[in-house]
Residue frames relative to the residue before (quaternion, step in Angstrom):
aa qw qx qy qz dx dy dz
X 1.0000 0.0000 0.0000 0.0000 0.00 0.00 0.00
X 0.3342 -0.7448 0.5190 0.2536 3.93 -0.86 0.84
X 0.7464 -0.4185 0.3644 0.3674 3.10 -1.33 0.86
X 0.8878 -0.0583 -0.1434 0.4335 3.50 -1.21 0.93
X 0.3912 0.5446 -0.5822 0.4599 3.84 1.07 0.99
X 0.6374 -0.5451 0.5214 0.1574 2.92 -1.73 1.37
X 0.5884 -0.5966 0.4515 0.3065 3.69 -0.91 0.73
X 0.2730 -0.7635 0.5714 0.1266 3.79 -0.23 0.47
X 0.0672 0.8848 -0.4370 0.1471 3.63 -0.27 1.56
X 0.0518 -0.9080 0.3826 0.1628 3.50 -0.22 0.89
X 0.3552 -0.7446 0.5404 0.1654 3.43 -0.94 0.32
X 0.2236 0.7742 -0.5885 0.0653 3.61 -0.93 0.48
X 0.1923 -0.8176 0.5383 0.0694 3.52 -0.74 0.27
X 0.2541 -0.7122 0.5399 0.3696 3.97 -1.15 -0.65
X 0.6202 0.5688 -0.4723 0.2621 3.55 1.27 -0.44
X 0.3292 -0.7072 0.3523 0.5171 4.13 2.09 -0.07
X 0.9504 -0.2564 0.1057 0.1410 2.22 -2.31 0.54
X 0.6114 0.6256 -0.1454 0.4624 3.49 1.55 -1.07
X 0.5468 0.6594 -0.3765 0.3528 3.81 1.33 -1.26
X 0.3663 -0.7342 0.4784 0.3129 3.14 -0.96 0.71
X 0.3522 0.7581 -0.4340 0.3360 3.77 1.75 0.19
X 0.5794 0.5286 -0.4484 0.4287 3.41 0.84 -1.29
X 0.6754 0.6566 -0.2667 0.2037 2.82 -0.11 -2.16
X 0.7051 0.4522 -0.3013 0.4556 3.84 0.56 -1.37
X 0.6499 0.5233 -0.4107 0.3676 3.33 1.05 -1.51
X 0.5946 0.6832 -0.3229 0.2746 3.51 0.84 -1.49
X 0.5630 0.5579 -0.3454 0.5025 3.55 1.22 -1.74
X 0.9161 0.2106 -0.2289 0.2528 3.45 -0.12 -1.12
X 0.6283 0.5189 -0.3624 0.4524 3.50 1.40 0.12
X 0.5171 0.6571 -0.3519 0.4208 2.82 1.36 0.78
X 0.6970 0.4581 -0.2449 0.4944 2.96 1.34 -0.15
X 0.7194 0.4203 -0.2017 0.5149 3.26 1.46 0.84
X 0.7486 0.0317 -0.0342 0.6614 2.81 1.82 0.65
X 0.4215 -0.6417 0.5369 0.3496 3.13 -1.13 0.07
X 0.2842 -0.8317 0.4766 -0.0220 3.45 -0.95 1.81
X 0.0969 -0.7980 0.5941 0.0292 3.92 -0.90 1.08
X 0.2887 -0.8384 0.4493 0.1092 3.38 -0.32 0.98
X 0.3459 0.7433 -0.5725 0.0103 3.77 -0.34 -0.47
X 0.0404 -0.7950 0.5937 -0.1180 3.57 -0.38 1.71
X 0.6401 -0.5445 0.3294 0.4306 3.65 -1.38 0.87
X 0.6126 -0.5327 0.4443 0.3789 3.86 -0.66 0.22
X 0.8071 -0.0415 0.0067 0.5889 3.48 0.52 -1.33
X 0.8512 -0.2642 0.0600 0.4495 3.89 -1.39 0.43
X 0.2606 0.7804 -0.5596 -0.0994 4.34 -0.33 -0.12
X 0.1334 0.8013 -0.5764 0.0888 3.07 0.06 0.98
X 0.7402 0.4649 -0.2506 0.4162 3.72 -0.62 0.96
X 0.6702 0.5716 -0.1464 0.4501 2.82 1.65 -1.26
X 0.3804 -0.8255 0.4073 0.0891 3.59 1.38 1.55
X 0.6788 -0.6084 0.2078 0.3547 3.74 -0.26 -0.89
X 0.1602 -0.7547 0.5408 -0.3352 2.74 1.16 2.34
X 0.0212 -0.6651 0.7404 -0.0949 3.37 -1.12 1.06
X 0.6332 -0.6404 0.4168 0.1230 3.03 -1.63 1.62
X 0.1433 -0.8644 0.4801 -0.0426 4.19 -0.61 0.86
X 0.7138 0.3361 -0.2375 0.5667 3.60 1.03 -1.30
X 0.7697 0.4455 -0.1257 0.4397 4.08 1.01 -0.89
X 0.6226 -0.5380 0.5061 0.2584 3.50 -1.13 1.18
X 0.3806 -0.5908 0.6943 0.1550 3.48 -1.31 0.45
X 0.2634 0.7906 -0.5526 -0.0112 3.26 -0.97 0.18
X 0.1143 -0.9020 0.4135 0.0487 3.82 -0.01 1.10
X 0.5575 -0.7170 0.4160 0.0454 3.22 -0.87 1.70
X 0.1984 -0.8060 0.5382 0.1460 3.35 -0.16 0.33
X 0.0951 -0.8760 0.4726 -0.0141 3.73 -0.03 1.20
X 0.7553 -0.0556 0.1704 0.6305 3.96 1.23 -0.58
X 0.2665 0.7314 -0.6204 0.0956 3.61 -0.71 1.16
X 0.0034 0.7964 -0.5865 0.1472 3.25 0.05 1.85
X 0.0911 -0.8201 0.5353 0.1806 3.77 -0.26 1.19
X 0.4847 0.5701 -0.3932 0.5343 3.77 0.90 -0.09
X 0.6696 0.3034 -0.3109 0.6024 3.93 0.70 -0.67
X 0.4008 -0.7312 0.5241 0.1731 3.78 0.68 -0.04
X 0.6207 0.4359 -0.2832 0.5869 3.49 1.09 1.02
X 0.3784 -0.7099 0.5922 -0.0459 3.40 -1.16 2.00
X 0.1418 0.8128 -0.5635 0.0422 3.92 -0.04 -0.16
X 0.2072 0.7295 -0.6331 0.1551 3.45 -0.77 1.28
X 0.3176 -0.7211 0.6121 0.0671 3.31 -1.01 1.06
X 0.2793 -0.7885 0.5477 0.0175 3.99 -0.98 1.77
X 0.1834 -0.7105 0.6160 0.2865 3.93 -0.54 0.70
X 0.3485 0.6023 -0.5988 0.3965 3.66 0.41 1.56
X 0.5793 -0.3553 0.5589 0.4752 3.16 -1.80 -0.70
X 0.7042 -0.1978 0.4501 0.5122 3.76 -2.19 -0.35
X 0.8424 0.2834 -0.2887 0.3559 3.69 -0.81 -0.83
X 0.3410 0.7102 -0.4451 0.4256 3.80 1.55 -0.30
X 0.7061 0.6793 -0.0152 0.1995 2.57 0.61 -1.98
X 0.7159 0.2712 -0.0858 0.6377 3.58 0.64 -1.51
X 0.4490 0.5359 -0.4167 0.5810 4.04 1.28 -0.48
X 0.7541 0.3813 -0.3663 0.3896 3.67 -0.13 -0.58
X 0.6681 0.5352 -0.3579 0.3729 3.40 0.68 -1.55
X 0.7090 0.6041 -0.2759 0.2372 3.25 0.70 -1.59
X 0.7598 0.3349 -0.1253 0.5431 3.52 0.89 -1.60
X 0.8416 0.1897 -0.2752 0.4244 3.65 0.43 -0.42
X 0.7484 0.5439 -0.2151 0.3127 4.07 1.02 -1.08
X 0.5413 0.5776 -0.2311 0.5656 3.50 1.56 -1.07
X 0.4459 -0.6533 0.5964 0.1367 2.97 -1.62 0.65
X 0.6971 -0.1119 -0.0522 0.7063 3.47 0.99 -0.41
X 0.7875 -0.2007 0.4462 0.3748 3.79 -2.14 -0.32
X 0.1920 -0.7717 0.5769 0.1867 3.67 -0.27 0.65
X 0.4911 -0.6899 0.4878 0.2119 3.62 -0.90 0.85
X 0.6650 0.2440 -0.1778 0.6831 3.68 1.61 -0.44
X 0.0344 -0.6837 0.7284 0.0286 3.02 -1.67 0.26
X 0.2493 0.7784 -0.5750 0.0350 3.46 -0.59 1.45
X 0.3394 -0.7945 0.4837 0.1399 3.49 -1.25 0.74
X 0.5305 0.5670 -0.4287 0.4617 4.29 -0.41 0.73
X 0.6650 -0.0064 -0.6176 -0.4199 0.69 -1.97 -0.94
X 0.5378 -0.7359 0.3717 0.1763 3.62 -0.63 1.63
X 0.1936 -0.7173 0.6543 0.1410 3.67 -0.54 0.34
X 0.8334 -0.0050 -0.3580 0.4211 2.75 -0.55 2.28
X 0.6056 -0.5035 0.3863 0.4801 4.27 -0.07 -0.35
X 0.0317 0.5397 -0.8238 -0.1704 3.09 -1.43 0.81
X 0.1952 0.6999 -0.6821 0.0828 3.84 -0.65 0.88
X 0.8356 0.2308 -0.1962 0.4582 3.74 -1.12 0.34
X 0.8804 -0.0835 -0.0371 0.4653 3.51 -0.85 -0.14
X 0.6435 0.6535 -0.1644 0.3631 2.97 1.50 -0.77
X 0.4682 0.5254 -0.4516 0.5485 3.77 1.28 0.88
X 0.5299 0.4379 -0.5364 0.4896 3.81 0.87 -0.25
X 0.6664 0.5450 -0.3373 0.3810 3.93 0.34 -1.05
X 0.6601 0.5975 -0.3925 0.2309 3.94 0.91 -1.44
X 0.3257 -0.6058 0.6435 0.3360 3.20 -1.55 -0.09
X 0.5651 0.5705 -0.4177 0.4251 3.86 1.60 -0.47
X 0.7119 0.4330 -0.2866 0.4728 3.68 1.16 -0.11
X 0.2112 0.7143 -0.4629 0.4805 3.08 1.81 0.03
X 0.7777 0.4460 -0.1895 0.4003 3.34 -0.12 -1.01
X 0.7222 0.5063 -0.2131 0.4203 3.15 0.51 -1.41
X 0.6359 0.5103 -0.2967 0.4972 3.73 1.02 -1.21
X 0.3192 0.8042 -0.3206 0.3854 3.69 1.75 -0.97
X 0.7258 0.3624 -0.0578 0.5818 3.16 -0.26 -2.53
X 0.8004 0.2155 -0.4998 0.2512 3.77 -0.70 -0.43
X 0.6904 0.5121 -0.4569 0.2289 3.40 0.62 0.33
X 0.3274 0.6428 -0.2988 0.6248 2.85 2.08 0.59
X 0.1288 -0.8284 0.5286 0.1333 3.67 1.05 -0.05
X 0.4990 0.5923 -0.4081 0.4834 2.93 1.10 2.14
X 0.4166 -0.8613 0.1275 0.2616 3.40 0.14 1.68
X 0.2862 -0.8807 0.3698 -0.0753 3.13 -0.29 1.35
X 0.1174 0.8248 -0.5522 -0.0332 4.11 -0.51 0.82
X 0.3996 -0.6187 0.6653 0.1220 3.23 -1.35 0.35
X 0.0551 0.7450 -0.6647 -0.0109 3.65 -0.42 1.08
X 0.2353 -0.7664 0.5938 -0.0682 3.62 -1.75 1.37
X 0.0147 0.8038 -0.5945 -0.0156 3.98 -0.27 0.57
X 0.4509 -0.7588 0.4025 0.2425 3.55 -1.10 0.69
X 0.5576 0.5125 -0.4221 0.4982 3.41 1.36 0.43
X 0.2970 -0.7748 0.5558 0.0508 3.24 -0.74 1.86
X 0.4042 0.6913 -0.4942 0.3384 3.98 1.30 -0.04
X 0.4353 -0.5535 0.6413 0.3046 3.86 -1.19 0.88
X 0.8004 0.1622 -0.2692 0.5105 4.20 0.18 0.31
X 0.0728 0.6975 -0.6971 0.1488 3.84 0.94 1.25
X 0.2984 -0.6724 0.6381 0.2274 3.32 -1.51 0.15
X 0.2978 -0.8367 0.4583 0.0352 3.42 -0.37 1.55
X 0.3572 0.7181 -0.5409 0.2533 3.78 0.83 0.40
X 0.6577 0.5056 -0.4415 0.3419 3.42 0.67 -0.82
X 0.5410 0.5524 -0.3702 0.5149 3.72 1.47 -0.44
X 0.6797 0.4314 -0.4968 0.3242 3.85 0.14 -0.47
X 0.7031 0.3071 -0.5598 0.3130 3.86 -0.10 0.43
X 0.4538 0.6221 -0.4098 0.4890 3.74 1.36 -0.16
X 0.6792 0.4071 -0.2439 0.5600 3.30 0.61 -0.83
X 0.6838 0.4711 -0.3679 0.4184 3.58 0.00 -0.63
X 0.7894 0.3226 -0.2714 0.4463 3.76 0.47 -0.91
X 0.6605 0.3458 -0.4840 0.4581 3.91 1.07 -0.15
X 0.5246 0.3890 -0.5515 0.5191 3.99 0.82 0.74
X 0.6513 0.4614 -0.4509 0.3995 3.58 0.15 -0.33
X 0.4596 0.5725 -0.3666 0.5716 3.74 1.53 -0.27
X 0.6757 0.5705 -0.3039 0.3543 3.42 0.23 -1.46
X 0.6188 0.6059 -0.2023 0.4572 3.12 0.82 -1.82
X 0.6466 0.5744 -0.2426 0.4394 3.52 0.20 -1.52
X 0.3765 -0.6130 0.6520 0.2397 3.48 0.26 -1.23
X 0.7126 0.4981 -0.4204 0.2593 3.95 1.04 0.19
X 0.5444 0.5932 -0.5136 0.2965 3.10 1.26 0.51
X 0.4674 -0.6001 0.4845 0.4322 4.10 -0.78 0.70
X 0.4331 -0.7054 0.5253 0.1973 4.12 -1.11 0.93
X 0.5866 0.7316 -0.1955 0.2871 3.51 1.67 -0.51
X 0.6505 0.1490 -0.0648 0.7419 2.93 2.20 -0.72
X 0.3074 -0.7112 0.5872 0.2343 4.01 -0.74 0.87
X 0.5848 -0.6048 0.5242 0.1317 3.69 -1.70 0.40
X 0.0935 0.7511 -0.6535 -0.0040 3.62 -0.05 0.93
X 0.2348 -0.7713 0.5663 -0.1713 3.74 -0.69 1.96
X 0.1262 0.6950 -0.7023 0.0888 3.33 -0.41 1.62
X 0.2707 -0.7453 0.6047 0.0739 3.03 -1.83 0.66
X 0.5745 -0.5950 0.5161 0.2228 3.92 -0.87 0.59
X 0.2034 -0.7192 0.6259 0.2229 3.23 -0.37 0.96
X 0.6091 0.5173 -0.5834 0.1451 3.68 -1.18 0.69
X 0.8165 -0.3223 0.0737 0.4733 3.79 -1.24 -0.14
X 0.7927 0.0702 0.0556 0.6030 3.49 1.29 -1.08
X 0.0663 -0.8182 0.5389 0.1891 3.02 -0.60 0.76
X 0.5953 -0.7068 0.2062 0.3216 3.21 -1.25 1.66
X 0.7774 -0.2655 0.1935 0.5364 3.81 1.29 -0.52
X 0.6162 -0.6314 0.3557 0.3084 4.01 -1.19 0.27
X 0.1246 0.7394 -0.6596 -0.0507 3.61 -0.64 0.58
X 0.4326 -0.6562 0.6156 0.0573 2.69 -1.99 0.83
X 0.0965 -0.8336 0.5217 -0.1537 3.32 -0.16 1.71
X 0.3653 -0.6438 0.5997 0.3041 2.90 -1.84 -0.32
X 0.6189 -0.6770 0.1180 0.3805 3.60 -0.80 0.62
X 0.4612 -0.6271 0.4281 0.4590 3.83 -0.40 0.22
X 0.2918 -0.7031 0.6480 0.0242 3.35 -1.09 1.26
X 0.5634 0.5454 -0.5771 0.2284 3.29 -1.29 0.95
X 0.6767 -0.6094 0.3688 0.1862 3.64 -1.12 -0.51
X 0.5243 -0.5864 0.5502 0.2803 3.80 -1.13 0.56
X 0.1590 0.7558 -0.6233 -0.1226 3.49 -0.89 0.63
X 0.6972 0.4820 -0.1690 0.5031 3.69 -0.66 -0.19
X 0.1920 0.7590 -0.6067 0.1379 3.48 1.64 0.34
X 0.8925 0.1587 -0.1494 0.3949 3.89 -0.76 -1.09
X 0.2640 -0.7508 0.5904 0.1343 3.41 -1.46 0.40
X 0.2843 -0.8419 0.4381 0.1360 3.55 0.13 0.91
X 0.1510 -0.8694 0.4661 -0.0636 3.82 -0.36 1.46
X 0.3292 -0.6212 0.6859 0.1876 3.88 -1.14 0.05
X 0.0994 -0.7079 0.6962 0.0660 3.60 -0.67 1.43
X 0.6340 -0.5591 0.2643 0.4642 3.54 -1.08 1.18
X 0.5849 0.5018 -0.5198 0.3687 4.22 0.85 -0.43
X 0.7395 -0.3777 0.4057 0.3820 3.70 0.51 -0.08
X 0.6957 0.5421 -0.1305 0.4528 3.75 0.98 -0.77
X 0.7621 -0.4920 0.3922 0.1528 3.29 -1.15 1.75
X 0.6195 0.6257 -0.4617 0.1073 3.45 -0.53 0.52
X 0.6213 -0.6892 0.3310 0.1716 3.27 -1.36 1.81
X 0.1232 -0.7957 0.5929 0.0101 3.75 -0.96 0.59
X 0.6550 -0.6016 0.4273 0.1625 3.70 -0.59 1.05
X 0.4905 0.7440 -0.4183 0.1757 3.42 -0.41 0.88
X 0.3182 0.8852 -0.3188 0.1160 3.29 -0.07 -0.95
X 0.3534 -0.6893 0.5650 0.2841 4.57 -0.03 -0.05
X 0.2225 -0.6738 0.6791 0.1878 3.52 -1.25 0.40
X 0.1715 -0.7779 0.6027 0.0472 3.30 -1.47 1.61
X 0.5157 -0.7131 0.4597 0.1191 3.40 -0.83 0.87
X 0.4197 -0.7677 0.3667 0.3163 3.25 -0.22 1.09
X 0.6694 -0.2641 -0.0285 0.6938 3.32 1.71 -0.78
X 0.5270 -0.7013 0.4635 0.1253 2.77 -1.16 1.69
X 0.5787 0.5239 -0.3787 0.4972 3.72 1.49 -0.55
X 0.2128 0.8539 -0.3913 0.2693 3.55 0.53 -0.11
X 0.2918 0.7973 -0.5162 -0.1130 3.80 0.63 0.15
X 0.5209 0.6225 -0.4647 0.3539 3.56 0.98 -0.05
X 0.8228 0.2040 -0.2081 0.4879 4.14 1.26 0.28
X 0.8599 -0.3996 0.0642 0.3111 2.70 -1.87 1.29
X 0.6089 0.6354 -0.2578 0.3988 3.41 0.60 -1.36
X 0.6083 0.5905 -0.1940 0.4936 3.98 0.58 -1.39
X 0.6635 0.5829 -0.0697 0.4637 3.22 0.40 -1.68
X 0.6234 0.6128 -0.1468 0.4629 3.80 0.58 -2.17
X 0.6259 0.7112 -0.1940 0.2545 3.38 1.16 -1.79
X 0.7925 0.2543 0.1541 0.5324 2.61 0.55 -2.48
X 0.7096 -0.5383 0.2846 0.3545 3.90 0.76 1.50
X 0.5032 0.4643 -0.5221 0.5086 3.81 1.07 0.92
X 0.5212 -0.5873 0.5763 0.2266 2.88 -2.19 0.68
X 0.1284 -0.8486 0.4786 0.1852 3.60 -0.77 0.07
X 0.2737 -0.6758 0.6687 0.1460 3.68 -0.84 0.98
X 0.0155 0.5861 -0.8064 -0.0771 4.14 -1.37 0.69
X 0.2477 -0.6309 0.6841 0.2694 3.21 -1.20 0.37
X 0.2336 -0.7215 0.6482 0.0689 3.86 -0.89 0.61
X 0.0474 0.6652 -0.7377 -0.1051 3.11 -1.93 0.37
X 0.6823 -0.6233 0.3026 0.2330 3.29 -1.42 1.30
X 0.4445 0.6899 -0.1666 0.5466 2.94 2.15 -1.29
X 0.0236 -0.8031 0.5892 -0.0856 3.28 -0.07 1.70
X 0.3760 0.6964 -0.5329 0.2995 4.07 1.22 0.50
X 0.3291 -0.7618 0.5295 0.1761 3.01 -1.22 0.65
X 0.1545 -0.8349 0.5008 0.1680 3.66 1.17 1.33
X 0.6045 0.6673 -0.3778 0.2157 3.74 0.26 -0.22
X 0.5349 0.5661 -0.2221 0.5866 2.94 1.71 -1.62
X 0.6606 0.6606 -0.3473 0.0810 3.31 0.18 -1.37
X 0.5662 0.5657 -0.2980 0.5203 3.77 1.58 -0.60
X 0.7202 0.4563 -0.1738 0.4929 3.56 1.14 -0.81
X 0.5134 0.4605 -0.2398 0.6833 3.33 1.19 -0.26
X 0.6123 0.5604 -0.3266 0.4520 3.45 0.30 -0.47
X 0.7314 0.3551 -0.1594 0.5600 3.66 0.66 -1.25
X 0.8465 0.2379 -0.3521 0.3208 3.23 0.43 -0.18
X 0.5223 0.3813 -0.4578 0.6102 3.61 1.36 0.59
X 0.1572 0.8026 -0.5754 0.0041 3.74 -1.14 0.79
């Protein structure tokens, strides 16, 4: 970055272009840079970091205010479309941040392999460019997102700095309530979906399966993860790495394949 240029920060999200999540993040990551947006057109939640093959891209232009210091295009893709497009064809240069929310509702525990807000995030670290993923527990299209602006504010004011490591990216849930008591650093909560599908009668007479189900913590006593923590009015920082190998296994596995 050249002396006295404004940090270049993007923003992307899965709940689209419309969430009122983006938007807050945008307000305040604007003031610390200069902020491109490029969010899915319509809702992508789930849709982890699936990238689009049989269908054209095509990016909307939604707000390009260079005095407000803020680009804003909307992508008829998925999250990882998204920051893939901005990066190689829509941006002017590599952004120096990379942030991803603010999510309506948690992606905490198991539930970053599944996101499209970590879409993004998993995105930026292979850009070896530091990268978070902000999450709130209020799944309502009109949550009020203040309790998120000092949580936010200090992991950009990190970003900014340069102290966050680019090698591993920042999945950042917050507690929905008035205050939140402070920020732990956790590992993720390990456990399972149960009750995944609900089985339905469309008026023709025919079976069909609806999403649902509760996430159960393997343990819920656990204070060393996110979930535990989430519980009792703290934010939580996981660091993550896209690098799903299990290097540990890999000597033992080794000996027995030859």
């Amino acid at each position: 970055m050249e002396e006295n240029q404004r940090p270049l920060i993007f923003i992307g999200n899965d709940d689209g272009y419309q969430a009122g999540g983006i938007k807050y993040l945008a307000d305040i990551a604007r003031q610390y840079g200069d902020v491109f947006i490029a969010a899915p057109s319509t809702h992508q939640s789930g849709k982890s970091s699936a990238l689009t093959v049989e269908t054209p891209l095509r990016a909307k232009l939604v707000e390009s205010d260079p005095c407000g210091h803020v680009t804003f295009y909307h992508v008829n893709g998925t999250p990882a479309d998204c920051i893939k497009l901005a990066v190689n064809k829509l941006m002017p240069r590599q952004p120096n941040i990379i942030l991803s929310g603010i999510n309506h509702g948690y992606n905490s525990g198991n539930s970053a392999i599944y996101s499209g807000t970590m879409g993004i995030v998993f995105e930026g670290s292979f850009l070896n460019v530091p990268s978070i993923g902000f999450s709130y527990g209020d799944y309502s299209a009109d949550a009020d997102f203040s309790p998120c602006e000092p949580i936010v504010r200090h992991m950009i004011e990190l970003a900014v700095a340069g102290k966050l490591p680019a090698e591993v990216c920042y999945n950042v849930n917050i507690p929905k309530c008035e205050h939140v008591n402070g920020i732990k650093v956790t590992s993720a909560s390990m456990g399972k979906w149960v009750e995944e599908f609900d089985s339905r009668i469309d008026p023709h007479g025919n079976t069909y399966y609806w999403l649902t189900g509760k996430y159960m913590p393997n343990n819920p006593d656990d204070d060393t993860q996110d979930l535990y923590w989430l519980q009792r009015g703290f934010a939580t920082v996981v660091p993550c790495r896209a690098d799903q190998t299990a290097h540990a296994a890999i000597p033992d596995i080794a000996k027995l394949i030859k």
